[in-house]
N, C-alpha and C positions, 0 to 999 in steps of 0.2 A: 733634600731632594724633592722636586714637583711633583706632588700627585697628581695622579693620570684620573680624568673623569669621563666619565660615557657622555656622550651625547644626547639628550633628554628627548622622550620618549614623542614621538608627534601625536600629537593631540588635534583632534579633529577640532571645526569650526563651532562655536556657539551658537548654538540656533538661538534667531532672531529674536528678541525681544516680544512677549504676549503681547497684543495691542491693549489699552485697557480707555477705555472700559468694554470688555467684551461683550458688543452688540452685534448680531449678526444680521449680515447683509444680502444673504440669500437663503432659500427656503424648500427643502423638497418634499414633496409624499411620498410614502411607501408602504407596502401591505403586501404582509404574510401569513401563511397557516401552516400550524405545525401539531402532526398528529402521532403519540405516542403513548406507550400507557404510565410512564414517568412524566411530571408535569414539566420538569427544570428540560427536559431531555427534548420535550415540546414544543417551550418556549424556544430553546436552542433553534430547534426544527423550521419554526416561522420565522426567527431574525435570518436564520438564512436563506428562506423564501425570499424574504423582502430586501434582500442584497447587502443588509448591515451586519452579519456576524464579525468579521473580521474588526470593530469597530469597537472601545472604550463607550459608550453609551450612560450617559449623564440626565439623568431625567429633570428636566425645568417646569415648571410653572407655563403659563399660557397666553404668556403676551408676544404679540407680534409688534416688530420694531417699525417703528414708522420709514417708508422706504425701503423695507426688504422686499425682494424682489423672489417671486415663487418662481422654480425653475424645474424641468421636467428632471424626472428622475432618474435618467441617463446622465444628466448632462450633471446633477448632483453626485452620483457616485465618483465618478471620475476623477472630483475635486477630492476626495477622502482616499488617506495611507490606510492600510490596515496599523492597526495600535492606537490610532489616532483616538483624540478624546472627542467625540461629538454631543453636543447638546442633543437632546430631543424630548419632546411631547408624544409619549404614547399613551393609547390605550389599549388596554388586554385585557381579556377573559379567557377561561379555562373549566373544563367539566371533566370529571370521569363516569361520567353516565354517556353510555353508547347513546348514538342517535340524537344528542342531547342538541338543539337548536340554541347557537352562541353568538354572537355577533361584538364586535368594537369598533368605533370607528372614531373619526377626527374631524373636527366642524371650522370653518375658520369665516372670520368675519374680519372683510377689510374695509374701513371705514372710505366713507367719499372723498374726508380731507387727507390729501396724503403728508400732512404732518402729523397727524393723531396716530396712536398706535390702535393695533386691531386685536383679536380673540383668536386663538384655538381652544376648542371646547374637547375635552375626553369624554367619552361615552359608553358602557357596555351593560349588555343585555344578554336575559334569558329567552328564552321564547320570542324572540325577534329576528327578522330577517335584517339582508344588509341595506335593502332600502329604508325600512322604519327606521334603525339603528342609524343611519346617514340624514336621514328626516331628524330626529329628536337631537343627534350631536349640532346640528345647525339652527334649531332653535334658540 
């Protein structure tokens, strides 16, 4: 006698193949602060200031690809799912001393030839405001 079989289970689509070699082709900023008296709890506190909580966040090195194109940070969020893995170049600092003046910030140098690649700088400081601390990451 024929055995009787189910019907096999549907299976969603393969998501699409990684392009590789993964160089990214556009570029946004964003800045948060996050005030607690747990530091992790903190940090939490600022990536959702600055619109990425939701976000796998991959910390890279600080070259910028020749051709990538800086895009405002509306128009960057948009493009990211939550889950998603996103590269990024941060910098952070953190104190537990009240009143304690903190700054980090992100410098980036785009070269004139637009085939060369260009620099993001990390930076952070004690006793700095966010103009010095934007002054010395662009040096």
């Amino acid at each position: 006698m024929p055995r009787k079989t189910k019907p096999a289970p549907a299976v969603a689509e393969a998501p699409a193949a990684v392009p590789w070699p993964l160089v990214p082709r556009k570029v946004f900023f964003t800045r948060g602060v996050g005030r607690h008296k747990d530091e992790l709890r903190s940090f939490e506190l600022a990536l959702r200031d600055a619109g990425i909580e939701k976000l796998n966040l991959v910390q890279v090195s600080s070259i910028l690809p020749p051709g990538c194109k800086i895009i405002p940070r509306s128009e960057g969020l948009k493009e990211l799912k939550p889950g998603q893995i996103a590269f990024c170049v941060f910098s952070r600092c953190s104190s537990n001393e009240p009143h304690r003046l903190i700054a980090a910030s992100i410098g980036c140098a785009i070269p004139a030839d637009p085939n060369a690649y260009g620099y993001l700088s990390e930076y952070h400081a004690y006793g700095e405001n966010e103009k010095q601390a934007g002054d010395k990451a662009e040096d």
